[in-house]
C-alpha positions in Angstrom: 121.2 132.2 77.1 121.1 130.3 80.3 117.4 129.5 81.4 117.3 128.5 85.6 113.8 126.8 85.5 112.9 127.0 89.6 110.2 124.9 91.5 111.0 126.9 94.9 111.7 125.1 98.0 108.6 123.3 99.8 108.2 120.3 102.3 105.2 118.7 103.7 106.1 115.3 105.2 102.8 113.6 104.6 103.0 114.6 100.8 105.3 112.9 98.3 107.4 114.9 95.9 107.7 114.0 92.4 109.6 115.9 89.3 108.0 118.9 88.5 106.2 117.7 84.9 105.5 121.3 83.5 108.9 122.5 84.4 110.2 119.5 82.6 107.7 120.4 79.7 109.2 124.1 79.6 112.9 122.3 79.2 111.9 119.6 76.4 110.1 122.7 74.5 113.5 124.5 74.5 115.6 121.8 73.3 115.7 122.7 69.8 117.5 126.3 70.9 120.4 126.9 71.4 120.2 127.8 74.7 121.1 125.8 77.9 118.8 124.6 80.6 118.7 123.9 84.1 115.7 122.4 86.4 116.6 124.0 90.1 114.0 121.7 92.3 114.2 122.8 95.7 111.8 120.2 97.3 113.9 117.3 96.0 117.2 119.4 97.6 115.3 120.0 100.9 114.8 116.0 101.1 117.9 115.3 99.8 119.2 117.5 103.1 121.4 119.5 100.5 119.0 122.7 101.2 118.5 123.6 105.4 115.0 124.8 106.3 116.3 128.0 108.1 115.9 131.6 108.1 118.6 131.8 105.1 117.1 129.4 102.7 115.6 132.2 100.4 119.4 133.6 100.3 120.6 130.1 99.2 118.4 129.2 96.5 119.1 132.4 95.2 122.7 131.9 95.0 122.4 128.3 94.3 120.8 129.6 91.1 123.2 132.4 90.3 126.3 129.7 90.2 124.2 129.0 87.2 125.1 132.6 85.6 121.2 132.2 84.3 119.5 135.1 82.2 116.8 134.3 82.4 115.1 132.4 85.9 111.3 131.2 85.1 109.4 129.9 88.1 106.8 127.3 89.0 104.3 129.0 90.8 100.5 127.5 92.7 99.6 128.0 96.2 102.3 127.5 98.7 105.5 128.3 96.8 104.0 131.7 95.6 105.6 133.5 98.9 108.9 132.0 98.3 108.8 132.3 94.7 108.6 135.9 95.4 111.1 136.3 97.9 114.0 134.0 96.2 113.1 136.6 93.4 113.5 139.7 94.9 117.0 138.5 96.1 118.1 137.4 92.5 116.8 140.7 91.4 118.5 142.5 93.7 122.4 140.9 93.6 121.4 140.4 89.5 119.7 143.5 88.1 119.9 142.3 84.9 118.4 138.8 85.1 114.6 138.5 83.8 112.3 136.8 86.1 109.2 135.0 84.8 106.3 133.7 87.0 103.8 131.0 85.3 101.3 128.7 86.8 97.3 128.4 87.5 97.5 131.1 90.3 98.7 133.4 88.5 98.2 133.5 85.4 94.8 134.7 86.9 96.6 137.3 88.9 98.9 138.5 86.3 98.6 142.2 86.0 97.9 142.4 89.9 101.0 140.7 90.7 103.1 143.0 88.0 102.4 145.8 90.1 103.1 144.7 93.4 106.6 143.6 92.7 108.2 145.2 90.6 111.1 143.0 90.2 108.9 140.0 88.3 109.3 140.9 84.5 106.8 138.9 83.1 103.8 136.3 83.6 102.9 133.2 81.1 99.5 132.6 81.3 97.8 129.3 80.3 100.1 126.6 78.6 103.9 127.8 78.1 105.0 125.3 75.9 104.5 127.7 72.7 104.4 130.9 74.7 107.4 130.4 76.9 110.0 130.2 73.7 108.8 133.1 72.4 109.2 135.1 75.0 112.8 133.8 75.3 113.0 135.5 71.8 111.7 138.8 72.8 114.1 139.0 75.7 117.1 138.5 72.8 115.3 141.2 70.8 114.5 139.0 68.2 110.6 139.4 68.3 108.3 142.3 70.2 107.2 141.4 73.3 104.2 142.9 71.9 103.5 140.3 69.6 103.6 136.8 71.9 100.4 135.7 72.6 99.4 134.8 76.2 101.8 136.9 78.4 101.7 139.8 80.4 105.3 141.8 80.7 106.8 144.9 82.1 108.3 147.8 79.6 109.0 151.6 80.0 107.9 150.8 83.6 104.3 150.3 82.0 102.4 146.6 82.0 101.1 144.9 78.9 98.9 142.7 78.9 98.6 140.4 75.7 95.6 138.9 73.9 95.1 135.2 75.4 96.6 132.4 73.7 94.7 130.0 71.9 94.7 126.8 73.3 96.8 123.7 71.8 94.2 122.2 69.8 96.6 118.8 69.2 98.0 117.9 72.1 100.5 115.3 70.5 102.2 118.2 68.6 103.7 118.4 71.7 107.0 116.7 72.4 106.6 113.9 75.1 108.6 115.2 78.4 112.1 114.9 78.3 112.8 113.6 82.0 116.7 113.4 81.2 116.4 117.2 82.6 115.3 115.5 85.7 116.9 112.6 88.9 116.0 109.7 88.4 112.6 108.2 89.6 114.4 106.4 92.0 116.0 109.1 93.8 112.7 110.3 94.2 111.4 107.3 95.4 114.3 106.5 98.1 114.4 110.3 99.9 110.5 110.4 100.2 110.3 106.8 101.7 107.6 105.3 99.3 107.6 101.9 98.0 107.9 102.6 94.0 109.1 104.9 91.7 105.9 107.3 90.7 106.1 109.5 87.2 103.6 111.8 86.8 102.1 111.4 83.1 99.8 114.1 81.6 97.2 112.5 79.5 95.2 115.1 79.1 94.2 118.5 79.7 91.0 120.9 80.9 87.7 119.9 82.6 84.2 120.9 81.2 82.5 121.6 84.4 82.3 125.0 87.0 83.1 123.7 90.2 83.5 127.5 92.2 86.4 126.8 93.6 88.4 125.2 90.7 90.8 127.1 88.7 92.1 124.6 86.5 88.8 124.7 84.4 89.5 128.5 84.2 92.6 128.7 83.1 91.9 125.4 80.5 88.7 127.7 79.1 86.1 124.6 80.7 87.6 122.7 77.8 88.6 119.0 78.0 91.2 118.1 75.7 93.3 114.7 75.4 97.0 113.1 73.8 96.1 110.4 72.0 95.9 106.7 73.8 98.8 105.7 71.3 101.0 108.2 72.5 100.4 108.0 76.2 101.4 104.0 76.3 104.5 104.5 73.9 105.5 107.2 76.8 104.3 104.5 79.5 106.8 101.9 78.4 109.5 104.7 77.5 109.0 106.1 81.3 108.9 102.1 82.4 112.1 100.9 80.3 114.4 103.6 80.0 114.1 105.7 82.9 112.6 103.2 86.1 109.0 104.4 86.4 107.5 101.2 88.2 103.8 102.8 88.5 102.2 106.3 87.0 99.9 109.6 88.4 97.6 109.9 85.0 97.3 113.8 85.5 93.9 114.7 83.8 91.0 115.8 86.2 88.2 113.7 83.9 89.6 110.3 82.9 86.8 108.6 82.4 84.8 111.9 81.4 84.9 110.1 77.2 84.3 106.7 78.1 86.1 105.6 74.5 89.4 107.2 75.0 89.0 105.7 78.7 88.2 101.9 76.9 90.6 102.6 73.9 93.3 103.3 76.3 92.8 100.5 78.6 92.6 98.0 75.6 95.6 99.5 74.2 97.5 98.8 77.8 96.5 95.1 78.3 97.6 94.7 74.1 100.9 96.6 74.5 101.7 94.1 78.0 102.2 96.9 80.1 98.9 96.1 82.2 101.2 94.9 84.9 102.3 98.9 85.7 99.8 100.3 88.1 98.8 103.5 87.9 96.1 106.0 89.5 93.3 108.6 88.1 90.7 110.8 88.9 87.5 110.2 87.5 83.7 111.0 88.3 81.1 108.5 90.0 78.7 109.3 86.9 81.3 108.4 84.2 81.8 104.8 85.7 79.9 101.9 85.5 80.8 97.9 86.6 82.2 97.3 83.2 84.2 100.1 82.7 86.4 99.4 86.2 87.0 95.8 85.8 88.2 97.2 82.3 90.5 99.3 84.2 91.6 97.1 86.9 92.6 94.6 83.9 94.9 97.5 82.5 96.5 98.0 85.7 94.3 100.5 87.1 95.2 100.6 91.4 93.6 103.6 92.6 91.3 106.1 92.2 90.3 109.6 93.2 86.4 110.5 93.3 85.4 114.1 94.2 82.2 113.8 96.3 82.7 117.2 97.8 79.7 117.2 100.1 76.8 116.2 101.4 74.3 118.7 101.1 72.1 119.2 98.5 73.0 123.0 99.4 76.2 122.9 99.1 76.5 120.8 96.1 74.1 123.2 94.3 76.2 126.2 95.8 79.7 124.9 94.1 77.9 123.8 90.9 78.6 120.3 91.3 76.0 118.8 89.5 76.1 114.9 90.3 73.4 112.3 91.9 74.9 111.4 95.0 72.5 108.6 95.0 74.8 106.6 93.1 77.7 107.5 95.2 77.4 103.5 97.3 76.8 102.0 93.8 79.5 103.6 92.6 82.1 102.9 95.2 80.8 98.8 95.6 81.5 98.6 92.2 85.2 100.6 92.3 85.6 98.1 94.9 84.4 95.3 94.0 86.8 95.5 90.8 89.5 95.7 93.1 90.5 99.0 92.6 90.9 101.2 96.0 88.8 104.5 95.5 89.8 107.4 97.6 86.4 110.3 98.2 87.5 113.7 98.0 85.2 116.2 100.8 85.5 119.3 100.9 84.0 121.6 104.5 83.4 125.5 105.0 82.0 127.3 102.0 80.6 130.7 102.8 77.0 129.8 102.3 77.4 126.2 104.3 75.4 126.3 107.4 75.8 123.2 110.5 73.5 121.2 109.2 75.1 121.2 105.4 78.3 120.2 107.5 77.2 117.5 109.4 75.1 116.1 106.1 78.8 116.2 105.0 80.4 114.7 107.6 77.9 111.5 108.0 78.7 110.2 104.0 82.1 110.4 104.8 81.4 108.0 107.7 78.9 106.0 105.7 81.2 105.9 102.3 84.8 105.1 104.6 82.0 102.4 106.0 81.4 100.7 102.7 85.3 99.0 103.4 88.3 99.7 101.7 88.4 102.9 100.8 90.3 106.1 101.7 88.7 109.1 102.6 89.7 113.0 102.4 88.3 116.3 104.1 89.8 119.9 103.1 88.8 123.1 104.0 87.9 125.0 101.0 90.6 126.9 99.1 90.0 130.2 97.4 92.2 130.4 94.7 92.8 133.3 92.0 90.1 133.4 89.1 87.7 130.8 90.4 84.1 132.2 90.9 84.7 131.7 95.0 87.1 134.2 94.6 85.3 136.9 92.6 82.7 136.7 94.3 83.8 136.4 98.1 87.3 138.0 98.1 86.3 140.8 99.9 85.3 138.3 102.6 88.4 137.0 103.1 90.0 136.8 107.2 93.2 134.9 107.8 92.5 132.2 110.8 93.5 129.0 110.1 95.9 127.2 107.2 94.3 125.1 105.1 95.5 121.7 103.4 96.9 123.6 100.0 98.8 126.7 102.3 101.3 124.0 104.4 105.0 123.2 103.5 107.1 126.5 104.3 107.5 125.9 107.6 111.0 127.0 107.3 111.8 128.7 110.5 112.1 125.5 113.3 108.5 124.3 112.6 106.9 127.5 112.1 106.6 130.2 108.9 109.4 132.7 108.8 108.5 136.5 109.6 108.9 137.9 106.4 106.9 134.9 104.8 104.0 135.7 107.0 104.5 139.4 106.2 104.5 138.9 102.8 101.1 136.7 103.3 99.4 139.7 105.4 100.5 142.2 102.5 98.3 141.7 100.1 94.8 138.7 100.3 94.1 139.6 96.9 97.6 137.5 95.5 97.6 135.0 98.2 94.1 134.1 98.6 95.1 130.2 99.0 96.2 131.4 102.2 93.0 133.1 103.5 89.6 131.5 104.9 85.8 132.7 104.0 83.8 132.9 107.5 81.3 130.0 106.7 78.5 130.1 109.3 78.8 125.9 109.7 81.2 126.7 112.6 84.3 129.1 114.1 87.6 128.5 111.9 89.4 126.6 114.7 86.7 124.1 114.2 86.4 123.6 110.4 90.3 123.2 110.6 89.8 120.6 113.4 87.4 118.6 111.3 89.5 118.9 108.7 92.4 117.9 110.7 90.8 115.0 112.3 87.8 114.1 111.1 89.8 111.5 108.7 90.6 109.6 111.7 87.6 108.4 112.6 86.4 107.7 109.6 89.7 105.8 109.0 89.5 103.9 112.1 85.6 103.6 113.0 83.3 104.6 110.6 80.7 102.0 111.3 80.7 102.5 115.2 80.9 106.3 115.0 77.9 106.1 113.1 76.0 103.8 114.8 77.2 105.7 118.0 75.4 109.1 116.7 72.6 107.4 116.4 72.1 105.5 118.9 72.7 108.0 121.4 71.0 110.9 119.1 73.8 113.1 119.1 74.9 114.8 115.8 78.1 113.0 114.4 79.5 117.1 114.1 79.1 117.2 118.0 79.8 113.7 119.2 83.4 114.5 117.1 84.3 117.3 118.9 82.9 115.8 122.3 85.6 113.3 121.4 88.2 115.7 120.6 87.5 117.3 124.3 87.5 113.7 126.2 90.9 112.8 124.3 92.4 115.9 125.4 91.2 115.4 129.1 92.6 111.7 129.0 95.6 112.8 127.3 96.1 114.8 130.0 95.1 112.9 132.8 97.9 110.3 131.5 100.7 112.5 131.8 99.4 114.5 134.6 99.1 117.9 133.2 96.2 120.1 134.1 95.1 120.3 130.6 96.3 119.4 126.8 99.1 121.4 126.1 98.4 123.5 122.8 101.6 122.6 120.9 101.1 124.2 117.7 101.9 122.2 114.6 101.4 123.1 110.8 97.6 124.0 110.0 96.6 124.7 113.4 94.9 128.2 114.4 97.3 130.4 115.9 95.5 129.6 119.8 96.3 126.3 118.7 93.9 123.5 118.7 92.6 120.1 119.7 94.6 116.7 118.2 93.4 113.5 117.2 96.5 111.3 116.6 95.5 107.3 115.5 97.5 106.0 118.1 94.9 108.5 120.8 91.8 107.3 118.5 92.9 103.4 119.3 93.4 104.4 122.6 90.6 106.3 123.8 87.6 105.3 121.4 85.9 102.0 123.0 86.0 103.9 126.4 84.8 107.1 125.5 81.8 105.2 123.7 81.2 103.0 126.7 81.3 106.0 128.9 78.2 107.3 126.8 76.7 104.1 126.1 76.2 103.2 130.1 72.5 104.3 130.3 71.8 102.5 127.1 70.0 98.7 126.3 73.0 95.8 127.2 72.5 94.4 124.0 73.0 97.7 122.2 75.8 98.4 124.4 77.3 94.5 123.7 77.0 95.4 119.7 78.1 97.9 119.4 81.4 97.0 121.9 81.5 94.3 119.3 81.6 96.5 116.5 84.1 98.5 117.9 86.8 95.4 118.2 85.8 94.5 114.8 87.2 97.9 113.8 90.1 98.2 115.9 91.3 94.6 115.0 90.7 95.4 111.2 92.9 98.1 111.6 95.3 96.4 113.7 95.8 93.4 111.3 96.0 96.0 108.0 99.3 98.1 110.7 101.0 95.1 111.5 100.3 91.9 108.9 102.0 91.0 105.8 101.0 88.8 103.1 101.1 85.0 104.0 104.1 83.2 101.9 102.9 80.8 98.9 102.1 77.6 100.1 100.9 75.0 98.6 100.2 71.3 100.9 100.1 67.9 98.7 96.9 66.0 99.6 98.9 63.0 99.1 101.5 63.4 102.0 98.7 63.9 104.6 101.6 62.4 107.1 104.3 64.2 106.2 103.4 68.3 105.8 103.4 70.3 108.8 101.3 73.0 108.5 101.8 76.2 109.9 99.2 79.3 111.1 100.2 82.1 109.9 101.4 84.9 112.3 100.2 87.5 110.9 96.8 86.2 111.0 94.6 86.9 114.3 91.3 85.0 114.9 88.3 86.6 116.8 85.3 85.6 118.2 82.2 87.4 118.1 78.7 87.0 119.3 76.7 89.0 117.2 76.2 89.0 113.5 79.2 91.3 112.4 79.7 90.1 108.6 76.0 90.6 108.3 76.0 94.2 109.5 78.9 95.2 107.7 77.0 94.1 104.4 74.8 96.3 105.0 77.2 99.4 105.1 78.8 98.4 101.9 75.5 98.9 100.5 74.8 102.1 101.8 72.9 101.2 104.6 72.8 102.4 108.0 71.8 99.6 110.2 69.9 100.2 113.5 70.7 96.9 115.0 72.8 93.8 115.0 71.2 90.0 115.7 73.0 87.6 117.3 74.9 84.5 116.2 78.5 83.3 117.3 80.8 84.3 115.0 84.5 83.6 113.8 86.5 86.3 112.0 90.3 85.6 110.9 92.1 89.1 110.0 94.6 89.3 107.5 97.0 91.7 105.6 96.7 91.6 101.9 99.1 94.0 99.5 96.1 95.9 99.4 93.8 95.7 101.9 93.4 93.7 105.0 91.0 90.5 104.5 88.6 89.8 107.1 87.1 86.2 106.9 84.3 84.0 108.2 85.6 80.8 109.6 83.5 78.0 111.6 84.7 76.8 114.9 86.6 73.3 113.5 88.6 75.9 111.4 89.3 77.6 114.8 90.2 74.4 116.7 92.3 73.2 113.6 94.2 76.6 112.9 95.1 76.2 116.8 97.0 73.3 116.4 98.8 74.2 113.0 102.1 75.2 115.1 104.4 73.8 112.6 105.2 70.7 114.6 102.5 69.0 114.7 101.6 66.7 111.0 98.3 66.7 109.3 97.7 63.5 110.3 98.3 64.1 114.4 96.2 67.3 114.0 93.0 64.6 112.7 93.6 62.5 115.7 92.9 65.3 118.1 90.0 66.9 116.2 88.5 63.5 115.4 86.4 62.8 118.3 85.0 66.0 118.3 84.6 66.2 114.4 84.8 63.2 112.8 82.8 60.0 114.8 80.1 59.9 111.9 83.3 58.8 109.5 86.2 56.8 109.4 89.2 58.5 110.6 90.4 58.1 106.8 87.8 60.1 105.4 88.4 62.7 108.3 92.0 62.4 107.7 91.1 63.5 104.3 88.6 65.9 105.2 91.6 67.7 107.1 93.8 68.1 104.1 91.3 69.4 102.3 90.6 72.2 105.1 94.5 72.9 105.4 94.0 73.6 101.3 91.2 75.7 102.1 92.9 77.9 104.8 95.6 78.2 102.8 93.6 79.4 99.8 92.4 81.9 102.6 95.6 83.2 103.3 95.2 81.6 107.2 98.3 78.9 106.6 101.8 80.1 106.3 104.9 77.7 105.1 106.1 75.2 107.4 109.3 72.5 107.6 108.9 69.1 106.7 110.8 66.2 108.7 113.4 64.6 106.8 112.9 61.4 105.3 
């Protein structure tokens, strides 16, 4: 038989696509079989430009997949791709009558029965893992076995649906054959058509997640259960992924990493032993399952990134959802993530049924005061209600279809906007497309949870510190002062190009009246006025702070947009005479009157200072790989860094700073002091490489 494996088409610029790991699973499982198959990944094709995003591309991919002559056409299904799943399916169906259709996936395997009936031209549904499941059904369509007696499916016959007992679940996970990615491009293609710097495989090292968040359906479908491959298997398929097929860093898919700290250790050790701690890679963990000595552990092994799930807030909410973690720890938590040198990103998620303003703006305020802590990314999502989950049981009769959330973007097929029949589809039936759907939430209207959700990052991306501090000082509530923003950007958006008012261009996630936008280049823009605007009644010396503040941000961000790393340098104390050093140009230098390193200690520690002291201040801005650097320098590192223009020698630059630095000492022992400051800056980053004069 030929078996058409299909993730359907789907594109969402600010997303990356990788190779779809549990098609490739459903491949390596049949490759003892005789039969032949084929990965059809739409995504890749629609970057690749090989697919057009028209009104047609349901008819292509359904021929595209005929040429195939498959028998059988089994199809990745969550979220987003479930409307063109269907419709690519109704078209094989209907120019190949013959041709069984499966569906699998989280979304439905919840929905199984429900979805059955509503088109009849889907033949079958694997529920839970397909790796066992998905072979035997194979056999049922050749008439080898009964339908009736594979585990875990649910299948059409006699124009009546069955629904099979549940499968049990994999109980060794290394039984499993490691994925065969030969069924798949290369990383690199990958890599190049989606404009990212590295070639990213997604490896599954584990499976399940104990806890009941509401709106989760992975711990659903995995039974709450938390189960793992072995650390020795992972890493051989690390440096197999690494050596044979390109895969320069790696996605560790398994929602509790570091939810057994002794597979988390074992695994980490096992890394740093096996030399492969120089491959980055990125997981997602909880803030009470980490502690200091755990994440320098993993930042040894190669450990980059991070994902932590703060969700909210409120007490409420986070009582609501079932999520039953201190956030007290959550500063702790993040200093230390940081602090190992590992980048965290904090997961929020906004609009729950039962979440009132006040839960919202509780919400909304960490995310200002974690992004405040320094180098970490932030995240906020409307809530999802996906098939199974208790949000859905409970509060699907609820649902109203406003606004598209974060996990219901990417078939935008028709010029920018959803085709017709998708959206028909979509209005046909809440029940199977729930992602799709909102839950009224009494925190605010729809249009402005999806704003927040929109835009909200910005801010706390750009000026966490000032936004709060601005809140306070003028006693506004950071969920009003937002959209007060939101309505002065539009009025000096449109002021600049003359229009009456903001135009309400509609883009991808907005409500259908279309909405206010917060771009970072308007946020840079409009920010230190519209806070100086409703500063002017305030104290001078809150109003110079907090100005002060705000160029701290803005230049942080700057110098982290436009820097690069300095070049390695290294100056020979000896040659005092000779060496011409150089300031580096991506370097900028501030100066600052009040105590800005001071302040911004305290926000890495959770605080929420309510004023600033004053003391002249130097700051050098720097871009790192990782991060931007922001140093403390005193003025003679100023006045020297001035005159490093690559012409000048170490030994002119003493003679111009010696009168003003150096009359207590010799103009030796200055002349010395100076190349041990150019070492310094250097080792700061501050010097880049210069020319020598010839001898």
């Amino acid at each position: 038989m030929n078996i058409a494996l299909v993730f359907p088409p789907f594109y969402f610029e600010p997303m990356y696509n990788l190779p779809p790991l549990g098609l490739i699973n459903l491949a390596t499982a049949l490759i003892s079989t005789p039969h032949t198959v084929k990965i059809f990944d739409f995504p890749l094709d629609i970057r690749r430009k090989s697919l057009a995003m028209d009104k047609n591309i349901y008819t292509r991919c359904a021929r595209h997949i005929l040429d195939f002559s498959p028998d059988v056409a089994g199809f990745s299904v969550q979220c987003t791709t479930y409307p063109p799943a269907v419709n690519i399916s109704r078209e094989l169906k209907r120019l190949a009558p013959q041709l069984k259709i499966v569906f699998g996936g989280p979304n439905v395997s919840s929905i199984d029965e429900l979805t059955l009936s509503r088109f009849p031209f889907i033949d079958a549904i694997v529920r839970g893992e397909g790796e066992i499941a998905f072979p035997e059904l194979i056999g049922a369509f050749e008439g080898r076995i009964s339908p009736g007696s594979v585990d875990g499916i649910t299948f059409r016959a006699s124009e009546r649906i069955f629904r099979n007992p549940d499968r049990q679940l994999i109980e060794n996970l290394d039984s499993l054959p490691a994925a065969d990615y030969s069924f798949a491009p290369p990383f690199s293609e990958y890599r190049d058509v989606c404009g990212i710097g590295r070639s990213i495989a997604i490896l599954e090292v584990g499976r399940g997640c104990p806890h009941r968040c509401v709106y989760c359906s992975q711990s659903v479908m995995w039974k709450r259960r938390a189960r793992t491959f072995s650390t020795a298997k992972i890493i051989a398929e690390m440096k197999n992924l690494a050596q044979n097929f390109g895969a320069e860093c790696f996605l560790l898919a398994f929602d509790q990493f570091t939810a057994k700290r002794s597979f988390a250790e074992k695994f980490c050790h096992g890394l740093i032993d096996a030399g492969l701690d120089h491959l980055p890679w990125y997981c997602i963990s909880r803030l009470d399952t980490v502690d200091k000595d755990l994440l320098t552990l993993m930042r040894r092994a190669g450990c980059e990134t991070m994902c932590y799930g703060i969700d909210s807030g409120s007490k409420k909410t986070l009582a609501f959802i079932h999520k039953d973690i201190d956030r007290d720890i959550l500063f702790d938590r993040v200093r230390r993530t940081t602090e190992a040198g590992i980048v965290p990103t904090l997961s929020f998620v906004i609009g729950f049924p039962r979440e009132e303003r006040q839960d919202l703006e509780e919400t909304l305020e960490l995310t200002l005061r974690s992004a405040a802590t320094g180098n970490t990314n932030v995240l906020v999502q409307m809530a999802t209600i996906l098939p199974g989950t208790e949000l859905y049981k409970n509060y699907r009769h609820l649902l109203v279809r406003e606004v598209d959330t974060y996990f219901s973007l990417g078939i935008e097929f028709d010029r920018g906007a959803r085709l017709a029949s998708d959206d028909r589809l979509i209005d046909s039936d809440p029940e199977i497309f729930s992602s799709f759907y909102n839950l009224p939430c009494p925190a605010g209207a729809f249009e402005q949870l999806n704003e927040t959700a929109s835009y909200f990052t910005v801010i706390a991306a750009l000026y966490p510190r000032s936004f709060l501090l601005l809140s306070g000082k003028l006693g506004i509530p950071v969920t009003e002062l937002f959209f007060d923003f939101l309505d002065s950007v539009a009025q000096r958006e449109a002021k600049a190009t003359g229009l009456a008012s903001s135009p309400a261009i509609a883009k991808p996630g907005a409500s259908k009246a279309g909405a206010r936008r917060l771009s970072p280049r308007a946020c840079l823009a409009h920010f230190e006025a519209f806070a100086g605007e409703r500063l002017s009644g305030s104290e001078e010396v809150v109003r110079e702070f907090l100005a002060e503040l705000i160029r701290y941000e803005t230049r942080l961000f700057r110098a982290g947009e436009n820097g690069l790393a300095p070049s390695p340098f290294t100056i020979d104390p000896a040659g005092i005479h000779r060496d011409k050093p150089l300031r580096s140009t991506k370097v900028s230098i501030e100066r600052f009157t009040y105590d800005i390193p001071s302040l911004i200690l305290r926000f890495v520690c959770g605080q929420l200072p309510d004023t600033c002291p004053k003391r002249p201040v130097f700051l050098a801005f720097s871009r790192a790989p990782d991060a931007t650097k922001v140093k403390e320098i005193n003025e003679f590192g100023v006045d020297f860094l001035g005159l490093c223009d690559g012409k000048r020698s170490l030994g002119d630059i003493a003679d111009q700073l010696y009168q003003k630095y150096g009359v207590q000492i010799t103009r030796g022992e200055f002349a010395a002091e100076c190349a041990q400051a150019a070492e310094t800056l250097f080792g700061l980053e501050l010097l880049a490489q210069g020319e020598s004069p010839k001898s």
